[in-house]
KOLFIFI-44289 format. One record per residue (C-alpha): residue in three letters; x, y, z; chain; residue number from 1. Coordinates in steps of 0.02 Angstrom, whole numbers, plus 50000, padded with zeros to 5 digits. Last residue first. Layout:
N
@aa: ALA | u: X | v: Y | w: Z | ch: A | i: NUM
...
// end
This chain:
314
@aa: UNK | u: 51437 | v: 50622 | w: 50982 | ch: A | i: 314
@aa: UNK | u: 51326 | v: 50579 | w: 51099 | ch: A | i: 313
@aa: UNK | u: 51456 | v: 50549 | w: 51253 | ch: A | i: 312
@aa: UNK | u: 51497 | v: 50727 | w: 51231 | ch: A | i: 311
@aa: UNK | u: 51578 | v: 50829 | w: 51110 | ch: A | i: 310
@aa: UNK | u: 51571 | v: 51031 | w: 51054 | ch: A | i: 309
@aa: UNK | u: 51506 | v: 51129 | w: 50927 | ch: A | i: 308
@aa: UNK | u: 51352 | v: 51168 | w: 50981 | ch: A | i: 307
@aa: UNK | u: 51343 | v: 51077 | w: 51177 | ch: A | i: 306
@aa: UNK | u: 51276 | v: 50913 | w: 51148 | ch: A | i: 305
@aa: UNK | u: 51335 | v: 50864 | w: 51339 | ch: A | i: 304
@aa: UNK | u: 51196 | v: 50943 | w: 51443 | ch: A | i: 303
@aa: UNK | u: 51060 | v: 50818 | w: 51479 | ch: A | i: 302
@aa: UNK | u: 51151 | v: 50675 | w: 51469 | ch: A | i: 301
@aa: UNK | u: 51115 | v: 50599 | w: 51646 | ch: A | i: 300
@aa: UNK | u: 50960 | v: 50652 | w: 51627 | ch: A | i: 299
@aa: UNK | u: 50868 | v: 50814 | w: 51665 | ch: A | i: 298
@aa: UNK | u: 50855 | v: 50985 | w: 51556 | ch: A | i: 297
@aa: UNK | u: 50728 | v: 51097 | w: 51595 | ch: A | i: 296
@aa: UNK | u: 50563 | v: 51117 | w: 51530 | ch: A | i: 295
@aa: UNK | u: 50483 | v: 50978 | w: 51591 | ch: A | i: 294
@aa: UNK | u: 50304 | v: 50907 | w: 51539 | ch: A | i: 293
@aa: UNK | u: 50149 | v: 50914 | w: 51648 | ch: A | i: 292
@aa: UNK | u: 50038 | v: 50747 | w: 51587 | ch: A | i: 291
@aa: UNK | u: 49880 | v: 50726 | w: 51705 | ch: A | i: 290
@aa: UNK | u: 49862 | v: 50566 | w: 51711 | ch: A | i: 289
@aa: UNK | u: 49966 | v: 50408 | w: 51652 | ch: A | i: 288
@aa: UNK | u: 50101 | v: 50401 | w: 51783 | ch: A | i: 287
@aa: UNK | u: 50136 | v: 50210 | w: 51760 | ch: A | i: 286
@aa: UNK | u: 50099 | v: 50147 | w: 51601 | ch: A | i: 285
@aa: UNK | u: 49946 | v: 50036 | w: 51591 | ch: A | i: 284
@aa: UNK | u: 49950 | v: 50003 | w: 51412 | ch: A | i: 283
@aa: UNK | u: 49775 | v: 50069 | w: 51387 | ch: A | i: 282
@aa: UNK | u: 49812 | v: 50221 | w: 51500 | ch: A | i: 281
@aa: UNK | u: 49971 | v: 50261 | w: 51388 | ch: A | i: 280
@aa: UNK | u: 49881 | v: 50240 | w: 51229 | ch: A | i: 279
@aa: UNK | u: 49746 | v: 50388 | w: 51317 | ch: A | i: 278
@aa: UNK | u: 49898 | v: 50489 | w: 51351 | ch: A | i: 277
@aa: UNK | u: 49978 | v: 50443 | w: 51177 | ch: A | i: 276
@aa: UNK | u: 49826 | v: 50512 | w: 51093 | ch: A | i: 275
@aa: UNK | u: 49826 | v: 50651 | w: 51214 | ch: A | i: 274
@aa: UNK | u: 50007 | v: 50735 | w: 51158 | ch: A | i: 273
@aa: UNK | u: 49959 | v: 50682 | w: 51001 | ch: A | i: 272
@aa: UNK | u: 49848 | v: 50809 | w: 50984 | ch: A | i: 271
@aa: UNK | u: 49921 | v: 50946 | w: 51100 | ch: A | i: 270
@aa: UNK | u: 50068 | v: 50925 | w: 50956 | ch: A | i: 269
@aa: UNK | u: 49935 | v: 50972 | w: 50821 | ch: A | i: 268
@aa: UNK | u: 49945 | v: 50885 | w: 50669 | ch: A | i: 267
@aa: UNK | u: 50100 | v: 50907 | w: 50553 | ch: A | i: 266
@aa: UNK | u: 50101 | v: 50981 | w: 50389 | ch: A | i: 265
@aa: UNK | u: 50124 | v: 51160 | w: 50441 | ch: A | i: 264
@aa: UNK | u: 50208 | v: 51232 | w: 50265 | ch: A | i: 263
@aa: UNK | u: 50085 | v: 51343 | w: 50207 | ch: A | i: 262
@aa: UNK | u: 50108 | v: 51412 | w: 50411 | ch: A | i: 261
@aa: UNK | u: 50275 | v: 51452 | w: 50362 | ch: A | i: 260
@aa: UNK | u: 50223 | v: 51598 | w: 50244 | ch: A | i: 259
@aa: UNK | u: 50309 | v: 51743 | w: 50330 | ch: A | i: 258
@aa: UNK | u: 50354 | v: 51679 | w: 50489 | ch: A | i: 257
@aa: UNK | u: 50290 | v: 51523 | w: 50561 | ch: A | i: 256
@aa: UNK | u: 50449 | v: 51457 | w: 50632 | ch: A | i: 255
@aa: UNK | u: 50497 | v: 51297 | w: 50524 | ch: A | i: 254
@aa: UNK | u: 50524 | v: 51140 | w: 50629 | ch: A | i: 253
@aa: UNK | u: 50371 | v: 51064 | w: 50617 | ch: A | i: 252
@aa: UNK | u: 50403 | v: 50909 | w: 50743 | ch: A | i: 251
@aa: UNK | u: 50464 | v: 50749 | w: 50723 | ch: A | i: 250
@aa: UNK | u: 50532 | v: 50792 | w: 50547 | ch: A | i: 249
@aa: UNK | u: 50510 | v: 50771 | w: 50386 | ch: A | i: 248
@aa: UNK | u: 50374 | v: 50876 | w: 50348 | ch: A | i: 247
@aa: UNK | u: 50479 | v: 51030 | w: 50342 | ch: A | i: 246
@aa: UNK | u: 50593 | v: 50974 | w: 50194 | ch: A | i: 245
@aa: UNK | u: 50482 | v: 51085 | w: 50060 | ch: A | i: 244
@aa: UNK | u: 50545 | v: 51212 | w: 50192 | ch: A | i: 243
@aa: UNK | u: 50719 | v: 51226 | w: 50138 | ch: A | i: 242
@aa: UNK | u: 50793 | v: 51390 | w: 50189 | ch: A | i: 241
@aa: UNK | u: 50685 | v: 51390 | w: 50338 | ch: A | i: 240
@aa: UNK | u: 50754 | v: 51204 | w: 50388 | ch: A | i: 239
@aa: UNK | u: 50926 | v: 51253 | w: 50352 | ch: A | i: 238
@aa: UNK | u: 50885 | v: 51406 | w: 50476 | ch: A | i: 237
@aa: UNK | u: 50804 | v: 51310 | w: 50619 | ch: A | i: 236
@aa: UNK | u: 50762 | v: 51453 | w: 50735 | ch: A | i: 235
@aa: UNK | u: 50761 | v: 51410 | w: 50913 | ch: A | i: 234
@aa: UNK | u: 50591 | v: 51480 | w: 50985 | ch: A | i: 233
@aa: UNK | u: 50453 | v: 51442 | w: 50899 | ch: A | i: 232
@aa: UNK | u: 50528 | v: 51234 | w: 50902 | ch: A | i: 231
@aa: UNK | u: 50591 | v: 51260 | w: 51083 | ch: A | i: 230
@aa: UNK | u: 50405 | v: 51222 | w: 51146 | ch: A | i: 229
@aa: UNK | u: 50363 | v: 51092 | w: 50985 | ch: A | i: 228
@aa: UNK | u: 50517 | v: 50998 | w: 51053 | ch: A | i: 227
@aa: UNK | u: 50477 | v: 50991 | w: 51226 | ch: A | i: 226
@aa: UNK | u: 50287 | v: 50936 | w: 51189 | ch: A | i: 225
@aa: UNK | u: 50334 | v: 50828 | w: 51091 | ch: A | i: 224
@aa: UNK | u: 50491 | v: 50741 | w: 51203 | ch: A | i: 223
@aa: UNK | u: 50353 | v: 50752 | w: 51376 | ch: A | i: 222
@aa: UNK | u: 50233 | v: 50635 | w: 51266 | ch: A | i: 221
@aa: UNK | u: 50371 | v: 50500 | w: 51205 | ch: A | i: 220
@aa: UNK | u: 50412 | v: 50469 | w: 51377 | ch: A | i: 219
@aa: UNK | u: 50233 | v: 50459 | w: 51409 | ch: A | i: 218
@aa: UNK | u: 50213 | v: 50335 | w: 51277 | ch: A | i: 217
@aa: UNK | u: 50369 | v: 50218 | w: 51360 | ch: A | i: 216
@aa: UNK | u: 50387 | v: 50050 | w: 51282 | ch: A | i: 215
@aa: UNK | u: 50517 | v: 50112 | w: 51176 | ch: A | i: 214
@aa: UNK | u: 50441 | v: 50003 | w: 51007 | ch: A | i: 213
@aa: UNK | u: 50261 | v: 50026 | w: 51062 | ch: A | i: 212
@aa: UNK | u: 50269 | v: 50217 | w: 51094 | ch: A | i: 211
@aa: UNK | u: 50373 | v: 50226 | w: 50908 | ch: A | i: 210
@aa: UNK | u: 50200 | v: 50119 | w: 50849 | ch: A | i: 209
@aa: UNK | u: 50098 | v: 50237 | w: 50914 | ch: A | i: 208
@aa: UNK | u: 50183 | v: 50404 | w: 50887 | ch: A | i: 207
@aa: UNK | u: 50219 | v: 50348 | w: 50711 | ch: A | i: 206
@aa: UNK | u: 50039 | v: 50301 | w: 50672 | ch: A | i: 205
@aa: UNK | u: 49966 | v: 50460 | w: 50726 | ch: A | i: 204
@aa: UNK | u: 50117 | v: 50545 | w: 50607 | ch: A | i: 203
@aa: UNK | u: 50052 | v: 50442 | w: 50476 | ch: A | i: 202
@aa: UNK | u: 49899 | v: 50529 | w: 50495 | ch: A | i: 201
@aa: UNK | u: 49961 | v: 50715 | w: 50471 | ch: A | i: 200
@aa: UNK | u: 50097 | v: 50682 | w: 50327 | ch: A | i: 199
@aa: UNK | u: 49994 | v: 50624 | w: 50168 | ch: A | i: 198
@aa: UNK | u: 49872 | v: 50738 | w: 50140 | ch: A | i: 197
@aa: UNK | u: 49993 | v: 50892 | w: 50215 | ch: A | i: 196
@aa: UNK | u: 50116 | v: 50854 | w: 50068 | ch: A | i: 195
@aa: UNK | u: 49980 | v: 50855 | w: 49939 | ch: A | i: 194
@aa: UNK | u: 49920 | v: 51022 | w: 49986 | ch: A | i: 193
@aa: UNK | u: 50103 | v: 51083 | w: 50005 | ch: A | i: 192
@aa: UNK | u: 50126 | v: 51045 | w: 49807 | ch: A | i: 191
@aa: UNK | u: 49966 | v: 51154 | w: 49780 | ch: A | i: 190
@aa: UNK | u: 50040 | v: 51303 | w: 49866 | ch: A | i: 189
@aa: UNK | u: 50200 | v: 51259 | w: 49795 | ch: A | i: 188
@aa: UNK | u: 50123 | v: 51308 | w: 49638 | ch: A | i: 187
@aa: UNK | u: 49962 | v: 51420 | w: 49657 | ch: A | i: 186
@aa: UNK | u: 50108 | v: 51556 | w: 49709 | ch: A | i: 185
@aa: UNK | u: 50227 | v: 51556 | w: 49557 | ch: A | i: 184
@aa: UNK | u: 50095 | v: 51486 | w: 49448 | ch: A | i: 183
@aa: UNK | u: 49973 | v: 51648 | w: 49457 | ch: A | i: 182
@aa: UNK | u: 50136 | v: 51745 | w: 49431 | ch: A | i: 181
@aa: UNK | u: 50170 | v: 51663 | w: 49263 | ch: A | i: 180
@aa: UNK | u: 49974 | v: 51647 | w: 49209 | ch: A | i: 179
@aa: UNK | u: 49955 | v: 51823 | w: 49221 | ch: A | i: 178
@aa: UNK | u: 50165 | v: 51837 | w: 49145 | ch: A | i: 177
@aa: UNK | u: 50088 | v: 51760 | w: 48975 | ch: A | i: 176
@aa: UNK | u: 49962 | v: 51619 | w: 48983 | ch: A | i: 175
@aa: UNK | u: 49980 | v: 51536 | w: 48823 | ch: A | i: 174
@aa: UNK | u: 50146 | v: 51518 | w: 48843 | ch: A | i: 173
@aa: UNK | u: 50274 | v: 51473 | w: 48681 | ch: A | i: 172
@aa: UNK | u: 50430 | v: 51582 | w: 48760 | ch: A | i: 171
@aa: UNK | u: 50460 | v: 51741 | w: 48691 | ch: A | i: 170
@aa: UNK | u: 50306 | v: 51717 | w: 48545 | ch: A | i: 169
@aa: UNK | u: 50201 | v: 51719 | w: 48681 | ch: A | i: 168
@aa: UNK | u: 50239 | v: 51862 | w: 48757 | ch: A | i: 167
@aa: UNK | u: 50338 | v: 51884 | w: 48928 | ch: A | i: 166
@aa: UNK | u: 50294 | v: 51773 | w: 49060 | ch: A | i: 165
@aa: UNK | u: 50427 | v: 51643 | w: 49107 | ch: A | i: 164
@aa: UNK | u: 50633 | v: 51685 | w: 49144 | ch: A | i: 163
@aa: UNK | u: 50618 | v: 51782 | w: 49318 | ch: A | i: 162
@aa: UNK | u: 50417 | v: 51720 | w: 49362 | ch: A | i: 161
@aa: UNK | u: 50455 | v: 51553 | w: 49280 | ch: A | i: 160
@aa: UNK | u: 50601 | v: 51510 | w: 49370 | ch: A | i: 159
@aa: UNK | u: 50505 | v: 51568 | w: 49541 | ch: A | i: 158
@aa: UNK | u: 50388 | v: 51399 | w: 49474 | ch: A | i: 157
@aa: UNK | u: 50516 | v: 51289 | w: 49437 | ch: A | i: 156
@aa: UNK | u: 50610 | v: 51312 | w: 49625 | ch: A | i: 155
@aa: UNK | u: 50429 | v: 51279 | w: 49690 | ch: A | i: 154
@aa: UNK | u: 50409 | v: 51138 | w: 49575 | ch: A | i: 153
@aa: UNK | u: 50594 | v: 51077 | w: 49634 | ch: A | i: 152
@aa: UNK | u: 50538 | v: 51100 | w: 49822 | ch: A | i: 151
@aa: UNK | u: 50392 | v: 50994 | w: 49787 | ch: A | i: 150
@aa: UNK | u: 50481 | v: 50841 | w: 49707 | ch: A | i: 149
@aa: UNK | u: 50640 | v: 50835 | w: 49844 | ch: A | i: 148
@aa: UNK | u: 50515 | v: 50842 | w: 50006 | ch: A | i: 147
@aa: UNK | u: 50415 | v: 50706 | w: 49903 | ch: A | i: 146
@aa: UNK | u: 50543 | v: 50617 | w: 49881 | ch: A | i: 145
@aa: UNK | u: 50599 | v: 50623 | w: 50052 | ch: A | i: 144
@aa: UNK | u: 50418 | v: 50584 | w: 50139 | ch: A | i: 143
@aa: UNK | u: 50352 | v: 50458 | w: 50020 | ch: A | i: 142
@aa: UNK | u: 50531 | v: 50359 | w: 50027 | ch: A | i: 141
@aa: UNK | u: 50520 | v: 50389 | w: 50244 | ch: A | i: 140
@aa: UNK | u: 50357 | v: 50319 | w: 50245 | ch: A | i: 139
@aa: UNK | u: 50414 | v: 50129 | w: 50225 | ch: A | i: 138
@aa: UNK | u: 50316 | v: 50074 | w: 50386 | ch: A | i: 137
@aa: UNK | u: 50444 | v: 50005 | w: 50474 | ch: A | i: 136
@aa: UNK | u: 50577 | v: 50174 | w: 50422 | ch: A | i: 135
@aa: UNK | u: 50436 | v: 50281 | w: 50489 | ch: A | i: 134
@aa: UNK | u: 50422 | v: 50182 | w: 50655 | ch: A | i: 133
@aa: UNK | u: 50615 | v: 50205 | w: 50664 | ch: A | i: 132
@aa: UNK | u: 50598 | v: 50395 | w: 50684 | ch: A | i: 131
@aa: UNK | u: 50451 | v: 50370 | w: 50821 | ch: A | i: 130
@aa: UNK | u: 50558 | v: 50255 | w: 50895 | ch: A | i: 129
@aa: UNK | u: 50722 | v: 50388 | w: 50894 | ch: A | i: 128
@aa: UNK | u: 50605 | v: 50503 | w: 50979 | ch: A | i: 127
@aa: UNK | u: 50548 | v: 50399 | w: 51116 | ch: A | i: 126
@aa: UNK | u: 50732 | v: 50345 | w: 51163 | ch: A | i: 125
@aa: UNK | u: 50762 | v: 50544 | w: 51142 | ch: A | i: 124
@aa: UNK | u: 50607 | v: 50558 | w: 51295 | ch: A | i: 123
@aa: UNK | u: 50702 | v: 50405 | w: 51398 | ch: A | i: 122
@aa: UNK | u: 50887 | v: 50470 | w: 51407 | ch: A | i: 121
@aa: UNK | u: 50839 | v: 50667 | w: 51435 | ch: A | i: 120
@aa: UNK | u: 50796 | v: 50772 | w: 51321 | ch: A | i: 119
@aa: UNK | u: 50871 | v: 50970 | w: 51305 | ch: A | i: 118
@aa: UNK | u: 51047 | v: 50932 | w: 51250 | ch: A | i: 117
@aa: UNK | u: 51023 | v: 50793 | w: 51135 | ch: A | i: 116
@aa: UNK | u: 50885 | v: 50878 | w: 51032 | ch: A | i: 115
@aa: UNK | u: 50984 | v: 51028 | w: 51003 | ch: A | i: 114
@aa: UNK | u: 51128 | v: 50912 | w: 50967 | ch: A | i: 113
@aa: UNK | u: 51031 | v: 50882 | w: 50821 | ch: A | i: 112
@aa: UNK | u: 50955 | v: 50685 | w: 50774 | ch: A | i: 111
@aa: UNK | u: 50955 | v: 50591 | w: 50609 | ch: A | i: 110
@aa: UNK | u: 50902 | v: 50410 | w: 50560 | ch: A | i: 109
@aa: UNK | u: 50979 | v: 50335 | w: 50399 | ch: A | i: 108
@aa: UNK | u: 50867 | v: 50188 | w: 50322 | ch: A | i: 107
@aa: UNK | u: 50957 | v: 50097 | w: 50175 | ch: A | i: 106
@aa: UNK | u: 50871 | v: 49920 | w: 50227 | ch: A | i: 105
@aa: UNK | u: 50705 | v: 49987 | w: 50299 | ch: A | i: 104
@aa: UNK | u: 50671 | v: 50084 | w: 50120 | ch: A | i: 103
@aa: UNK | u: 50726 | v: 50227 | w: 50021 | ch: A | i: 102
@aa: UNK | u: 50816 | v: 50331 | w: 50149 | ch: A | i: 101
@aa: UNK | u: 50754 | v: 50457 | w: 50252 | ch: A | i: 100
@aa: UNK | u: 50707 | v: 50486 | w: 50425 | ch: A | i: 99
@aa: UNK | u: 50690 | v: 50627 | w: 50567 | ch: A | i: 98
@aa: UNK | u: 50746 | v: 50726 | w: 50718 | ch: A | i: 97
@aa: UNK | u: 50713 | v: 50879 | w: 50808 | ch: A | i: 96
@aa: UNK | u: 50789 | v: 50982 | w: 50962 | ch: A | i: 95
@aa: UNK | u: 50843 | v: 51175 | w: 50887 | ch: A | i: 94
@aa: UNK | u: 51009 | v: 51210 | w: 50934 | ch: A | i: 93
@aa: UNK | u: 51114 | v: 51145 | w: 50759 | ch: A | i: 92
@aa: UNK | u: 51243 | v: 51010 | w: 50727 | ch: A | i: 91
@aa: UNK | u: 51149 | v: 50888 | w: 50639 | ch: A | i: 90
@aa: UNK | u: 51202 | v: 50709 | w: 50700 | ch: A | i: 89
@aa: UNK | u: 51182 | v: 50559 | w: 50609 | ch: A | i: 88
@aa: UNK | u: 51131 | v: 50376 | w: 50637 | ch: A | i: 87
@aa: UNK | u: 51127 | v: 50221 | w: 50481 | ch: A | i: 86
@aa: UNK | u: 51017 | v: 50110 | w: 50523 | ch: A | i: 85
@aa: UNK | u: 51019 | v: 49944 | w: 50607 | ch: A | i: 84
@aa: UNK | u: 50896 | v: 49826 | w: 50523 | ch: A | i: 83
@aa: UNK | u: 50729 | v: 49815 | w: 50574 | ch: A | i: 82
@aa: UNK | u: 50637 | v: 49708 | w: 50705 | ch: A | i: 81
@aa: UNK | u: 50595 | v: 49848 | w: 50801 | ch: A | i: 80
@aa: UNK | u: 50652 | v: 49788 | w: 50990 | ch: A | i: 79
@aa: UNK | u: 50808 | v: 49772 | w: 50846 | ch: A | i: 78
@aa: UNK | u: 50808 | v: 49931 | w: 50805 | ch: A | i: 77
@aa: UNK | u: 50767 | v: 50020 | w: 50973 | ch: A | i: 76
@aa: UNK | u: 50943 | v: 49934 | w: 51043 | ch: A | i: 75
@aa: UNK | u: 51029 | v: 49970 | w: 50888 | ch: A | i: 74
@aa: UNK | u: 50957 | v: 50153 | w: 50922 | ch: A | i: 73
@aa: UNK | u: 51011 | v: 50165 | w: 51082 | ch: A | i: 72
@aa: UNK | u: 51174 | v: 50077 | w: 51050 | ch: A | i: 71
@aa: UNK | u: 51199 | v: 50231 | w: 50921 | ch: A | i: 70
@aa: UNK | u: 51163 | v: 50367 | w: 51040 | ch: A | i: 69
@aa: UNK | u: 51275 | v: 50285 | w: 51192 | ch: A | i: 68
@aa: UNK | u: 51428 | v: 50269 | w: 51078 | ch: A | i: 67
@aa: UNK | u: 51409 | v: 50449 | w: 50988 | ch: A | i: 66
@aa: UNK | u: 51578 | v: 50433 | w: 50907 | ch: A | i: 65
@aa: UNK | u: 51683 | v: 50273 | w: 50931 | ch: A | i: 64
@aa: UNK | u: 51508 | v: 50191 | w: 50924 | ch: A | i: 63
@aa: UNK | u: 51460 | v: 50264 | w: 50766 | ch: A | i: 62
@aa: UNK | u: 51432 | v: 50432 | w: 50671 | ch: A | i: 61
@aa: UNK | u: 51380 | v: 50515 | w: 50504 | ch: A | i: 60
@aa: UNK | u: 51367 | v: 50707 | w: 50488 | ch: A | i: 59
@aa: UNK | u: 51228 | v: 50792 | w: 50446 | ch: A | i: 58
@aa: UNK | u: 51254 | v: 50961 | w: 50338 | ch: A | i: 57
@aa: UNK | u: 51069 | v: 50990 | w: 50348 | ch: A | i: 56
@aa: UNK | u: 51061 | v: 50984 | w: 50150 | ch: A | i: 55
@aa: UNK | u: 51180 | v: 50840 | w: 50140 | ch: A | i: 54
@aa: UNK | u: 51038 | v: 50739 | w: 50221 | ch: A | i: 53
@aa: UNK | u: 50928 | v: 50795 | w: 50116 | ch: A | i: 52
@aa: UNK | u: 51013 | v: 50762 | w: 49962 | ch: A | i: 51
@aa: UNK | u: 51090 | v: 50586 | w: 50042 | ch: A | i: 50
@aa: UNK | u: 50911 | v: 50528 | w: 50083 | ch: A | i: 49
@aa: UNK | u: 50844 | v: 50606 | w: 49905 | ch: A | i: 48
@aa: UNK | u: 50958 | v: 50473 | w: 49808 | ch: A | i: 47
@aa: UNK | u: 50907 | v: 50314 | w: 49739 | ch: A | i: 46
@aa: UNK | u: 50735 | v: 50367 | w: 49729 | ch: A | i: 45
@aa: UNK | u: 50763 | v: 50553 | w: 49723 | ch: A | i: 44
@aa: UNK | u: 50873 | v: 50522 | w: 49549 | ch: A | i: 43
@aa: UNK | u: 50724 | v: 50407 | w: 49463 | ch: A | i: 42
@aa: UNK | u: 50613 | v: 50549 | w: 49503 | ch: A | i: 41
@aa: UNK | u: 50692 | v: 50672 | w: 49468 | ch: A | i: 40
@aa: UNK | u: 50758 | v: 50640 | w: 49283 | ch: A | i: 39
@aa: UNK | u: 50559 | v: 50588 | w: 49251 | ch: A | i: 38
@aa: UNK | u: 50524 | v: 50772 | w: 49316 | ch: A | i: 37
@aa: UNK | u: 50650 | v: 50835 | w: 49211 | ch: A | i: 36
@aa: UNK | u: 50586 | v: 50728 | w: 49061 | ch: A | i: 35
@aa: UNK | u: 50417 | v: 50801 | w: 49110 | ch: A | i: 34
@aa: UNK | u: 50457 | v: 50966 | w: 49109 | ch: A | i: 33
@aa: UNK | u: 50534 | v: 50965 | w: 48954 | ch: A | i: 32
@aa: UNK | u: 50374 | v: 50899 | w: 48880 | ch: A | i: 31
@aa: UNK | u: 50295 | v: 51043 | w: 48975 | ch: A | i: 30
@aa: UNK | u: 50408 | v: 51182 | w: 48925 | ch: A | i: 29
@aa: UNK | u: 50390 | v: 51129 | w: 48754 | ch: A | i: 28
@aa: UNK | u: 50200 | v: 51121 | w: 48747 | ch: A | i: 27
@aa: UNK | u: 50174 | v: 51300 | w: 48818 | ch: A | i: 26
@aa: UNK | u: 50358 | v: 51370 | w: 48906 | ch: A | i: 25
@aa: UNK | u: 50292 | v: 51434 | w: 49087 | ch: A | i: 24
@aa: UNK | u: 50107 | v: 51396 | w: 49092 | ch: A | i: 23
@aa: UNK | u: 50151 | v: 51220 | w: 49020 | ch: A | i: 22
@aa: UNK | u: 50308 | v: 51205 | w: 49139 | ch: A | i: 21
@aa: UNK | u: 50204 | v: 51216 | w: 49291 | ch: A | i: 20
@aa: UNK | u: 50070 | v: 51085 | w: 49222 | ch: A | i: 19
@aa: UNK | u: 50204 | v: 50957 | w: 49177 | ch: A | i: 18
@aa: UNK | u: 50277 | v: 50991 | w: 49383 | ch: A | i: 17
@aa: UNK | u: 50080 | v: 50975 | w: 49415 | ch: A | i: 16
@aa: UNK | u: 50082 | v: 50815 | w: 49330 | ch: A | i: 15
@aa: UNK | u: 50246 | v: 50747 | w: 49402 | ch: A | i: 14
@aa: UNK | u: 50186 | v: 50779 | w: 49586 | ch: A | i: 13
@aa: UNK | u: 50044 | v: 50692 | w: 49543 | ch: A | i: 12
@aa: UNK | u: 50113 | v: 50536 | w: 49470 | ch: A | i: 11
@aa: UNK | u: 50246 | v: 50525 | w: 49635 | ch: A | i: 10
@aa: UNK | u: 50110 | v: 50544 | w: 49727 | ch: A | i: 9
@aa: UNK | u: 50005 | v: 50393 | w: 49648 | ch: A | i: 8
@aa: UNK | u: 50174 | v: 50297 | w: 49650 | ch: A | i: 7
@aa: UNK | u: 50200 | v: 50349 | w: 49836 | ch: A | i: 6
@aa: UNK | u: 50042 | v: 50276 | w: 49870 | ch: A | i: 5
@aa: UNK | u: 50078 | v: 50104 | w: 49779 | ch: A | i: 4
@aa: UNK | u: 50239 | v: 50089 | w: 49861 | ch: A | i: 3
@aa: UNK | u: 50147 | v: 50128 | w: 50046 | ch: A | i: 2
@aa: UNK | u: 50000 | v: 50000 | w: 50000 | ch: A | i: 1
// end
């Protein structure tokens, strides 16, 4: 069901990339759009996890490295029943994480030292299941090619309004610069559309399963809630720079100026918050009431990701 939804994304993603090019360049912009868009989407298949990754300058590490982060996640991984997947670090303040890679055997799971620093042992253990729950249910392929697909039609699109428009003898539109500008905004506006269809319920699903895996929904509770907190507050400038990429993570990690809130293709954290409140009481974890999250740092690791600097996560 996953590969046969991201083929009916990838379809329509490729349409409105033809569609794009049409009111840009008439017949010739769209048949050239769609060998660009064919060009993509064999390229983000084998290689959107390393594009995105590179994008948030993560860098690889292992047990000489980040030791206790990457026994956590073998540790999570097998609990999983998934292969061990690759773990990176993105040095930057705000706490998040996410997935790529084109299926459970080429997964890559990738944490900041933001993230690091503010949760303790139990809430990143929460974290990195949620991030594995995407890899078991193949989501992370839908998620990075689609983060590579609708940033290149919004790329196509402010093409069009510096190179489109004109006349139509210029450049074989139909539509002229009307049509032009219309795309520029009605573009990635659409492209976010399909991006929000398919993000909010699998990231219900996540939560669940990622509860399941740690064994801890609370745990995974007081992490949201920490993470959407900091979120508004530490900007994420890779992120910002890249918002087709937003849906990615744990948490929206774009601030909500300008036109962010086009990109908010996560369900509300107070949300999940209660659906893993109400899992909690149905798995009989202990302490599942009233839920009253921490804002300061606790565990034993609570402080060593400084920026920049070393600790026993990498």
């Amino acid at each position: 069901m996953n590969y046969l939804r991201t083929a009916i994304l990838l379809a329509g993603l490729t349409a409105l990339f033809m569609v794009v090019g049409f009111v840009i360049g008439g017949r010739g912009g769209m048949m050239i759009a769609f060998l660009v868009a064919a060009a993509m989407n064999l390229f983000s298949y084998w290689n959107a996890d390393k594009l995105v990754l590179r994008m948030y300058g993560a860098r690889e590490v292992d047990e000489r490295t980040a030791p206790d982060l990457v026994r956590m996640v073998r540790d999570l991984a097998a609990r999983a029943e998934l292969p061990m997947p690759k773990v990176y670090l993105i040095d930057n303040p705000q706490p998040n994480a996410f997935a790529t890679g084109r299926n459970p055997q080429n997964a890559a799971v990738a944490a900041t030292t933001g993230l690091l620093r503010m949760l303790n042992r139990d809430e990143i253990a929460g974290v990195m299941a949620h991030e594995l729950a995407h890899v078991k249910h193949h989501d992370t392929l839908t998620m990075t090619i689609t983060a590579t697909i609708a940033g290149a039609i919004s790329m196509l699109a402010n093409f069009g309004l510096f190179f489109g428009g004109g006349n139509r003898e210029n450049n074989g539109s139909p539509f002229g610069m009307i049509g032009t500008i219309l795309m520029v905004f009605l573009a990635p506006l659409a492209a976010m559309v399909v991006q929000m269809a398919i993000s909010r319920s699998r990231e219900y699903v996540a939560d669940r399963t990622g509860a399941e895996i740690c064994g801890q929904p609370l745990a995974l509770a007081s992490a949201l809630a920490k993470i959407s907190g900091a979120a508004h507050q530490v900007q994420n400038y890779e992120a910002e720079a890249n918002p087709a990429t937003a849906h990615m993570f744990i948490i929206n990690p774009l601030s909500g100026a300008r036109m962010d809130n086009l990109f908010s293709t996560h369900p509300a954290t107070e949300n999940r918050i209660a659906a893993l409140q109400d899992l909690a009481r149905r798995m009989g974890a202990a302490g599942s009431g009233s839920f009253m999250p921490r804002t300061a740092p606790s565990g034993p690791w609570g402080g060593n990701a400084r920026r920049g600097g070393r600790g026993p996560w990498g």
